[in-house]
Structures are given as C-alpha cells and as structure tokens.
C-alpha positions as CSV (number, residue, x, y, z in Angstrom):
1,X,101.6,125.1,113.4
2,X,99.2,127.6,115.1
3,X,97.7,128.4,111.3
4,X,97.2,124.7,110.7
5,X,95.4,124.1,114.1
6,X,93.2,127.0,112.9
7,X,92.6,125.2,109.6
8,X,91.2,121.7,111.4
9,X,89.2,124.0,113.7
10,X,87.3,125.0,110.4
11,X,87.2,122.4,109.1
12,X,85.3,120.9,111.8
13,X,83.0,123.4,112.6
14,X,81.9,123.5,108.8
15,X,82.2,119.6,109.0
16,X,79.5,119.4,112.2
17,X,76.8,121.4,111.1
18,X,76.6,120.1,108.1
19,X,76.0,116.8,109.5
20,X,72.9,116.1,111.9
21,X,73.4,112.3,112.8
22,X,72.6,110.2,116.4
23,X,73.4,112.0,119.2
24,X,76.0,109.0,120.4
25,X,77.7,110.0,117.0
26,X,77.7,113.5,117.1
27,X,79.0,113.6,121.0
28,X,81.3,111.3,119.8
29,X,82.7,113.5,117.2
30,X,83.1,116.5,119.9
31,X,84.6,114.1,122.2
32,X,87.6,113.1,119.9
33,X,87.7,116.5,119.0
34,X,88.4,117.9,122.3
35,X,90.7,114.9,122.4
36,X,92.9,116.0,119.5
37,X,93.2,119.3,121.0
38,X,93.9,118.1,124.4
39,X,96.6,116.3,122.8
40,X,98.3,118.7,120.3
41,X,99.9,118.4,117.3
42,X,103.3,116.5,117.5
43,X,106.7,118.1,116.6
44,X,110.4,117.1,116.5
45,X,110.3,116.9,120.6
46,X,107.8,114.5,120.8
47,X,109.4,110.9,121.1
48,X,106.8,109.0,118.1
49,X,107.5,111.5,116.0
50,X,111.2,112.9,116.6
51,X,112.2,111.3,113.2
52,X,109.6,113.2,111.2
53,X,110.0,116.8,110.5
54,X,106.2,118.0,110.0
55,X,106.7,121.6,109.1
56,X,105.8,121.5,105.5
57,X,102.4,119.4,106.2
58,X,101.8,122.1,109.0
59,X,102.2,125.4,106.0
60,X,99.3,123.1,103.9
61,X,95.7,123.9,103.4
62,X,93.0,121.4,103.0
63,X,89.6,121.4,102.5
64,X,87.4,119.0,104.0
65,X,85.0,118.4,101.4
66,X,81.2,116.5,102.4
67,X,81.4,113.9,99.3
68,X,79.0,112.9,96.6
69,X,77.3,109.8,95.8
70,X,79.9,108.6,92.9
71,X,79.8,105.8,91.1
72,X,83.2,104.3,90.8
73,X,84.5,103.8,87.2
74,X,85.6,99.9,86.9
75,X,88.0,101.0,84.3
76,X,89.7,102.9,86.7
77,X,90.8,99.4,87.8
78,X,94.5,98.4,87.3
79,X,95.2,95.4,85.8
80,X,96.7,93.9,88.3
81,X,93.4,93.5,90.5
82,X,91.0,93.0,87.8
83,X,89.6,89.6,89.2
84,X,86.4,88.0,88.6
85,X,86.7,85.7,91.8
86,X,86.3,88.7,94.4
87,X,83.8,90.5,96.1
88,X,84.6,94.0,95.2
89,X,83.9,97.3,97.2
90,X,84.3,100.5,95.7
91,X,85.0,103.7,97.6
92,X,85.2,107.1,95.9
93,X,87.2,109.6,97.9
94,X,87.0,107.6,100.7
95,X,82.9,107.0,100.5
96,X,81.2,103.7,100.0
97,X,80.1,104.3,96.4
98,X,78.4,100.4,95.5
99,X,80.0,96.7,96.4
100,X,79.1,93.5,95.4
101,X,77.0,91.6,97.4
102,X,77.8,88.1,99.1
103,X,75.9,85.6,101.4
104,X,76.2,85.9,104.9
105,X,78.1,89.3,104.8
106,X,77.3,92.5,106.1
107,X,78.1,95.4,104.1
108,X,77.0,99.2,104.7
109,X,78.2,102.9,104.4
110,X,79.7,103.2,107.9
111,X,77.9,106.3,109.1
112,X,74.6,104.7,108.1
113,X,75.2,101.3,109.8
114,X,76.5,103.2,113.2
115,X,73.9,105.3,113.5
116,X,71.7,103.3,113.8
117,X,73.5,101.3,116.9
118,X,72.9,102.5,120.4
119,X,75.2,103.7,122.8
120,X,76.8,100.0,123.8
121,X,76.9,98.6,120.7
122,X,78.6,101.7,119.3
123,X,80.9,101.8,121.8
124,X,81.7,97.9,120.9
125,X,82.0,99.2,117.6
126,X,83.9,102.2,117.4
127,X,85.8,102.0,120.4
128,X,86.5,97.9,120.2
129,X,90.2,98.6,120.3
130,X,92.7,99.6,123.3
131,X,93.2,103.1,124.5
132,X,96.9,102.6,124.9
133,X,99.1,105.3,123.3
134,X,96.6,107.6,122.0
135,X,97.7,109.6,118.7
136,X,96.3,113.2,116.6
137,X,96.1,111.3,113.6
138,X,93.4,109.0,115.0
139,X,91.9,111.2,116.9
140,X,91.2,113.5,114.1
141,X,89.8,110.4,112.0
142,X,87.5,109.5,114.7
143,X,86.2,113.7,114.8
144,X,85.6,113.4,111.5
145,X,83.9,110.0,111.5
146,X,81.7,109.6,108.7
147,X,82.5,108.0,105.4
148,X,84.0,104.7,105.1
149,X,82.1,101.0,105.3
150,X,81.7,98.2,108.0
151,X,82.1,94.9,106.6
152,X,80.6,92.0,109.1
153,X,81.4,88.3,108.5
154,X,78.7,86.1,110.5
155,X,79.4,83.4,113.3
156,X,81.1,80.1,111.4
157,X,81.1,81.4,108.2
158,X,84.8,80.7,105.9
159,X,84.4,83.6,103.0
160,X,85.3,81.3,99.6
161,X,86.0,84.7,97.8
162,X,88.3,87.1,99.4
163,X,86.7,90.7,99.8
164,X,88.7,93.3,97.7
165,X,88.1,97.4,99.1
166,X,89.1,99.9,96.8
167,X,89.5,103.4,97.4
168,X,90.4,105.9,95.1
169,X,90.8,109.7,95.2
170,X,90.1,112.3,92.3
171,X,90.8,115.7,91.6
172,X,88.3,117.5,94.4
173,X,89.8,115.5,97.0
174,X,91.5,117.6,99.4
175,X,91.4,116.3,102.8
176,X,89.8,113.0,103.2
177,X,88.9,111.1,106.4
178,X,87.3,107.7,106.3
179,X,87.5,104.6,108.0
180,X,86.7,100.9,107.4
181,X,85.4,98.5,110.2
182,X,86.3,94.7,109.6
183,X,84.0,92.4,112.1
184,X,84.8,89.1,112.0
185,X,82.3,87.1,114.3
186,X,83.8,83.9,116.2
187,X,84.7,80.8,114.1
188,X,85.0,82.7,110.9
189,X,87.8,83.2,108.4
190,X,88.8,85.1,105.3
191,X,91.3,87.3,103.1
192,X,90.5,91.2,103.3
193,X,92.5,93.1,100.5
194,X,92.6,96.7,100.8
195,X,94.0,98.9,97.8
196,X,94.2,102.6,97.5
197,X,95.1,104.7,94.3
198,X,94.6,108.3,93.5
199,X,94.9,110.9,90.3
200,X,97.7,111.8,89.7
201,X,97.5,115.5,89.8
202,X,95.9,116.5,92.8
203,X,97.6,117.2,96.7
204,X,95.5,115.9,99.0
205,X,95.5,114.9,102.7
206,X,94.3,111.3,103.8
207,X,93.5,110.6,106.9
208,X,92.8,106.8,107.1
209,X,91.6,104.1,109.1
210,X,91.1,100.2,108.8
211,X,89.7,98.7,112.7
212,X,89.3,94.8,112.2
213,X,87.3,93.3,115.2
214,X,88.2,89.7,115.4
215,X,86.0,86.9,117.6
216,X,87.2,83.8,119.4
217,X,88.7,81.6,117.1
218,X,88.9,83.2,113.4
219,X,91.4,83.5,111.0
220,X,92.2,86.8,108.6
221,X,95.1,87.4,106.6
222,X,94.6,91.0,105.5
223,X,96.8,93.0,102.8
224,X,97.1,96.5,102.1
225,X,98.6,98.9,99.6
226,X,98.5,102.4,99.0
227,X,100.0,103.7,95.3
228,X,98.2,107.2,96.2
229,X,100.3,109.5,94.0
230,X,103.5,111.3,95.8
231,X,102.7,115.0,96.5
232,X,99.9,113.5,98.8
233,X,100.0,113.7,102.9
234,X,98.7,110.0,104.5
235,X,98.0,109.7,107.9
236,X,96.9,106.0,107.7
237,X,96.2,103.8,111.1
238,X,95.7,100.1,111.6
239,X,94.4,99.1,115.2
240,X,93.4,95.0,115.4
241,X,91.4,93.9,118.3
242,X,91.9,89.9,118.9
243,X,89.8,87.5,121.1
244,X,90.9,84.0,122.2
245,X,92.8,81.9,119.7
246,X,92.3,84.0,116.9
247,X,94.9,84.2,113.9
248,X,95.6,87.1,112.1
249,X,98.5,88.2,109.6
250,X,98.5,91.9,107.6
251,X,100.7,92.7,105.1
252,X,101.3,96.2,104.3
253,X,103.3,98.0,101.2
254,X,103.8,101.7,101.2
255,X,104.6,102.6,97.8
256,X,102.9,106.6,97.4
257,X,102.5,109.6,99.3
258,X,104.8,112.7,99.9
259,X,105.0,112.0,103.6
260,X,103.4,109.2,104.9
261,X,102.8,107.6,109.0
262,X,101.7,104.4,109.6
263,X,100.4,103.4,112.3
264,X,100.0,99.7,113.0
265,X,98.7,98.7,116.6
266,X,97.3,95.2,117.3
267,X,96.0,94.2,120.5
268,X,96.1,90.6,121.8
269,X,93.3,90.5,123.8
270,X,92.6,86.6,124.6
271,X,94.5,83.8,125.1
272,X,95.9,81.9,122.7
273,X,95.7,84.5,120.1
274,X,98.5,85.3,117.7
275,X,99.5,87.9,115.4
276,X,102.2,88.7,112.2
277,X,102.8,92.3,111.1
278,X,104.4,92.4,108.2
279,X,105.4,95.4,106.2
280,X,107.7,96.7,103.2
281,X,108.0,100.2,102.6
282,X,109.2,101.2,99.3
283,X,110.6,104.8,98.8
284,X,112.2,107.2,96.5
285,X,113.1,110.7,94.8
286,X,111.9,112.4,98.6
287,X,109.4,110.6,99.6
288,X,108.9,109.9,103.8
289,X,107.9,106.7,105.5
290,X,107.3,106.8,109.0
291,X,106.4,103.5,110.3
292,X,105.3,103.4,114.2
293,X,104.1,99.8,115.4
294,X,102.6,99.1,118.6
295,X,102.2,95.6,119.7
296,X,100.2,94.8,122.9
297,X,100.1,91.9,124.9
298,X,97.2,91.8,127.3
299,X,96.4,88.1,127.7
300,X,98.4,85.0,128.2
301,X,99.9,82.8,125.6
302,X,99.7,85.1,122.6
303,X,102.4,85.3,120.2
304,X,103.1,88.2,117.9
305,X,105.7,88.7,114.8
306,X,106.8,91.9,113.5
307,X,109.2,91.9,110.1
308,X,109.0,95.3,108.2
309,X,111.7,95.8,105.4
310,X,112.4,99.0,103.7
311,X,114.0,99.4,100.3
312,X,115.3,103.3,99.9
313,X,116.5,105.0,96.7
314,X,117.3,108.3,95.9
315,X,116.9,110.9,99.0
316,X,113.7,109.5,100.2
317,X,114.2,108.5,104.0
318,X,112.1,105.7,106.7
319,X,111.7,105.4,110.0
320,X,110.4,102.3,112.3
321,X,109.6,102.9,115.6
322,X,108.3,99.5,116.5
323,X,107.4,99.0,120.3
324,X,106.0,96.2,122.5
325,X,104.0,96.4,125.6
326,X,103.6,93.3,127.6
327,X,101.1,93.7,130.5
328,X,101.8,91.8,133.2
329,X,98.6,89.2,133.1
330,X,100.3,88.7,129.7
331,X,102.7,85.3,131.1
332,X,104.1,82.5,128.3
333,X,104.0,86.0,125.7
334,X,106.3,85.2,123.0
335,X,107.2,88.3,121.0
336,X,109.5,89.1,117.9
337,X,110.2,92.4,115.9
338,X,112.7,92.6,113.3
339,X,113.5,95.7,111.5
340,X,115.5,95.7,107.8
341,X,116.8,98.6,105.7
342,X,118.3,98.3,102.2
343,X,119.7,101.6,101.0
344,X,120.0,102.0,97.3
345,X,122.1,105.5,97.2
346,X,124.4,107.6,99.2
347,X,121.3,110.0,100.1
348,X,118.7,107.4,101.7
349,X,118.6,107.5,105.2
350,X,116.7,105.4,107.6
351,X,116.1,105.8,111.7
352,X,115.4,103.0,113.7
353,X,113.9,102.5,117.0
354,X,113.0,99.7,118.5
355,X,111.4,99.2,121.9
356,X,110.7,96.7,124.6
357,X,108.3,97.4,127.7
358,X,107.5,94.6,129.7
359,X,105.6,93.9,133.2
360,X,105.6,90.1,133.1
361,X,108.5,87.8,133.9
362,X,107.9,84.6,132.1
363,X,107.8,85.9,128.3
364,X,110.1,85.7,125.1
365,X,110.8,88.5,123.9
366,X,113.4,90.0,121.1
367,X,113.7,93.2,119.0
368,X,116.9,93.7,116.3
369,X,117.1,96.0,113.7
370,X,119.8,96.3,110.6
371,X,120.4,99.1,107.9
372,X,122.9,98.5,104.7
373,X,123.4,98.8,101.1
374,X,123.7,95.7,98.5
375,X,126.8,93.3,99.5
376,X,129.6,93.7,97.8
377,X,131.1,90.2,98.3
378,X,127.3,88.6,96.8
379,X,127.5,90.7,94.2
380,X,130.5,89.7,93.1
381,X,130.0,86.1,93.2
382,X,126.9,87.2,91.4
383,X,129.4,88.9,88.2
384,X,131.9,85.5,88.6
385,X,128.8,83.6,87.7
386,X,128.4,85.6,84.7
387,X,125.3,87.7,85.5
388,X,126.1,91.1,85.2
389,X,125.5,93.8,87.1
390,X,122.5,95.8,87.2
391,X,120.8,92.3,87.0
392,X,122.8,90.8,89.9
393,X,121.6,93.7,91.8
394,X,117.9,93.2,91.2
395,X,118.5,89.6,92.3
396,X,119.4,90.3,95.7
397,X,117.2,93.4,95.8
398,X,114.5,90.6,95.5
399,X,116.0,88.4,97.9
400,X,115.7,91.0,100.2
401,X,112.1,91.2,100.2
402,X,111.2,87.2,100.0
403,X,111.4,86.6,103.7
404,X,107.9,88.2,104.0
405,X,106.3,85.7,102.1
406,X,107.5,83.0,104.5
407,X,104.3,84.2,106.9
408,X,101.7,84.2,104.3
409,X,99.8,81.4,103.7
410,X,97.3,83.0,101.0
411,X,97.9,82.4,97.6
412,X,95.9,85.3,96.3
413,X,97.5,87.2,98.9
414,X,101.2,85.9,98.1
415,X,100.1,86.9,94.2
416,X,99.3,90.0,95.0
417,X,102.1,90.9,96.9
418,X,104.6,89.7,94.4
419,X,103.0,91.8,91.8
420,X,103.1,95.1,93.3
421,X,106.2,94.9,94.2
422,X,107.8,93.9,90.9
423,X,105.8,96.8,89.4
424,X,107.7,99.1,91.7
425,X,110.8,97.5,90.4
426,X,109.9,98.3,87.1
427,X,108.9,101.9,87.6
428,X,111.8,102.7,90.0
429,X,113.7,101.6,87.1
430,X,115.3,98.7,88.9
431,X,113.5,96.0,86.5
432,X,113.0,96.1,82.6
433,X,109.7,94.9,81.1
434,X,110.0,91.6,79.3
C-alpha cells in the first residue's frame, strides 16, 4: 500500500508542474489532493470496501501520461453504435479529441471551458454535487482534473438527436483520469449515451467520472457501458445533482475491466424530483464488480428506484452495497432498491449489502436483495416443452435481465441495451450466432 501511495504522490507532482492553469483550478487540484490523503486508501476494514480485496491494484504501477491531441479513428467504431442520427463525441484516452456540433449545445474540452469560469461559477460546476460520503477514487479524479468534456444543453431546449461520448483507450494509456460534465439547463430534455472500449493489449488504470447537473424540470435518460478490456483497473463514479421536478433514469452495464468499483450517487435535491438507477453487471473467468450506490434524499416528494442485476459465470465475483440516506426535510420520500444475483457456476460468488438510513418519519422506504442459480423446476418445464437445454437456459438467463427495460422509456436507449447484452451472450458462450 505504502509503495502505491508513493506512486500517486509522483504522479501528481509530475502531473502539477506540468500543468499551469487558473489559480481556482490549480488550488483546487491541491485541495482534493490533500483530501485523498487525508482520507487514505481503503482496505478490507473499511466498511465500502470490506468486499473488495485491493492488494493486487495496490502492487501496480501506472503512469500518468499528459495526452496528445489525437484524432479518433471512426473505424474504431463497433458496429453496434455506428449511427448516422447521433451527435458523436470522440475522446482518446480520456481527452476530447473532435465532436460533432449541434444547435443550442455546448461542447468544450473540460479544462479549457473551466478555466475560464471564476471562482462561483466553478464551484457551481465542479462541486454541483453533495459532499456526503466522500470517497479516494473521486477524490483522486478531481486532483487530477484535466481531461474530459462539459456538455451544456440550453434553457427549453428537447435534443432531437441523442448525444453519443465515446472514449477509448490505446496502448500508451496507463493511468487515465478524466471526467465528463452533463449540464442540463431547466426545461430541457434528452438521451446521453456514454460508451467506453479500449485495446486489447494494454493494463491500464481508469479513473472515471460522469457529473450530470440537472435544472428544474428536465428529463435525461442516460446509458453507460464500459467493454474496456479485462486486465484493466476502473475506478468509475457517477454523482447526479437534481433540482425540482426533474426526471432522470441511467442505465449502466459493466461488461470489462479486471477489477472494477462503481460508484453511483444521485442526489435529489428539489421537490418533486425523481430518480431510477438501473444497473446489470456482467462477469466472468475472474473478473470483480463492486457496485456501491448512494441514494440521497434531501427534498420532499422525490422518489428514487434502484434495480441492479448481476449475471456471474465462472470465478468472477460482485458486490452491491446500495445505501439510502433520507434527510429529515426529506417527508412523502418514496424509496426502492432491489438487488438480484444469477450465478452461473459453483465458483461465482456475490456479497450483498443493503442499507437504509433515515431521519424523516413520513417516507416509504424498502430495500431486498436475492442471489441464486437458474431454477430447476423452470427449466424443466422448459425441456417438457421440448426446448432443450442449453437453449432453455439462455431463455431464462434473458428473462432475468428484462425487468430493466420496464424503466426505460427510450427506444434508442432500449436498442442499445438489448444489443450489448446479447453480445455478451454470444461471447460468454451462452448464445450462438445465427
């Protein structure tokens, strides 16, 4: 542990004087710095993390790398999100490398855009979001806050394309921080898809961040998938600020990485608002999924929905730690988190956790969690039926991930979702191409 502390330390050093930004940046970038040190790196006693056995990350080297000005290859594209009725932006190891440019949207390489804000406006931007349940991996993505892209829909504006951001990482990536600010201004609406993919020789750490900023009265559904390949290290967190009556619904699949924590934290910060955090984790050979979510309630009348559903093969193992903090202004809060586990082998294993904290007394609140492998008694009235069995079994597998599609109401998004996952099937050797 102590050699990887040393191997941030230099990394940040290098990192900060080879960059000369504003000073609101720069003291910012100390700040969180001092912060991640004040806060230490977690271990088995720490209660977030007692599920995730960070010893092998800690024996790794990386090598923060200031990136070039890449053009991103189109044909690097899979074919899967090769669309012609998007807005695409295209990020190269985590940089803003070009996007495609769309009325009465901002886009901008993030340290160029935040720069140029002074110290209230930056502090709106960068620190929009609660400072509940503070964690290392964001604190090191905020002291190393540089690459990345801000994305501001105006006032009353309903995007009639939705905006695709892909990322991907090649062979001189070794550790990678970015992060990607989502500013939707009041009344406006839209589908954010965010898609991440990475060579497949090289052993990298990510260190990721998405921070959507949502005004009074929009609506975002937002999608995400990482296929990064699997001897990488993703730190990846989600925070979602939410003013009165806004809608929002994000859909997350974890399909790559070695070990991999996400961190999903949406705060419903004005009345009326309401929020569905869906995820599906999909794991095998050894692959980790740690999945912490942390739901906060600050204003009245706000309703939230967590369903994440994890599909294990092989030794690979998952973890949900989903929490939800109702503060005690936060009356009529009607709260829901579900947790389900399918393990497909002896080996899998999954921990669950979840966790109720609550200071108001007239809420709704409920938490349940299940783990099991495929039902016997289904699968056999599957094989009476005359369907036999390795095709039975992808039927339910694929039941088993259909109730997440109840809470999405984009097409594009639904399409998406379905396409990924089935392409998971096929690799994992659960599907055969037609």
């Amino acid at each position: 542990m102590e050699n990887f502390k040393k191997n941030i330390k230099d990394n940040f050093e290098d990192f900060y004087s080879q960059n000369t930004s504003s000073d609101v940046l720069n003291n910012f970038r100390k700040n969180s710095f001092a912060s991640l040190n004040s806060l230490g790196l977690p271990s088995l006693k720490d209660e977030d993390w007692r599920f995730t056995n960070l010893n092998d990350f800690y024996k790794s080297v990386f090598k923060y790398r200031i990136q070039d000005n890449k053009k991103f290859d189109s044909a690097l594209i899979p074919e899967s999100l090769n669309f012609s009725d998007v807005t695409f932006v295209y990020l190269y190891n985590g940089k803003l490398s070009h996007f495609d440019s769309i009325e009465n949207v901002k886009i901008e390489d993030l340290e160029s855009y935040i720069s140029g804000q002074d110290s209230n406006e930056f502090e709106e931007i960068i620190n929009g979001h609660s400072e509940k349940n503070k964690d290392f991996t964001f604190e090191m993505n905020s002291a190393f806050l540089k690459d990345g892209v801000y994305i501001e829909v105006e006032k009353n504006i309903k995007l009639k394309k939705p905006i695709v951001i892909i990322n991907y990482y090649d062979s001189e990536a070794s550790f990678v921080c970015h992060r990607n600010i989502i500013n939707f201004k009041d009344l406006s609406e839209g589908q954010i898809v965010e898609y991440t993919f990475s060579d497949d020789n090289v052993s990298f750490l990510s260190n990721k961040a998405t921070c959507f900023l949502l005004g009074n009265s929009t609506n975002v559904e937002h999608l995400s998938v990482d296929e990064s390949n699997k001897s990488s290290y993703i730190l990846s967190n989600l925070k979602i600020s939410q003013k009165k009556d806004s809608n929002f619904t994000t859909d997350t699949i974890l399909i790559g990485g070695k070990l991999y924590r996400n961190n999903v934290h949406p705060v419903l910060n004005g009345e009326g608002s309401n929020s569905n955090i869906l995820g599906l984790y999909l794991s095998k050979d050894s692959q980790h999924m740690d999945n912490y979510m942390f739901v906060e309630h600050i204003k009245p009348n706000c309703g939230s929905r967590q369903l994440y559903k994890g599909i294990l093969k092989d030794a690979s193992k998952g973890v949900f730690h989903g929490r939800i903090l109702v503060h005690n202004e936060a009356q009529k809060t009607d709260a829901k988190q579900t947790n389900r586990n399918l393990l497909l082998s002896e080996k899998a294993q999954v921990d669950t956790k979840p966790q109720l904290e609550i200071y108001a007394d007239d809420v709704k609140c409920t938490h349940g969690a299940t783990t099991g492998q495929i039902d016997n008694e289904a699968l056999y009235y599957l094989r009476a039926r005359g369907i036999n069995l390795e095709d039975a079994k992808l039927i339910m597998i694929r039941s088993f991930t259909e109730e997440l599609l109840e809470f999405i109401s984009s097409n594009f998004i639904l399409d998406l979702h379905k396409s990924f996952v089935e392409k998971w099937f096929l690799n994992s050797q659960l599907a055969k191409s037609e």
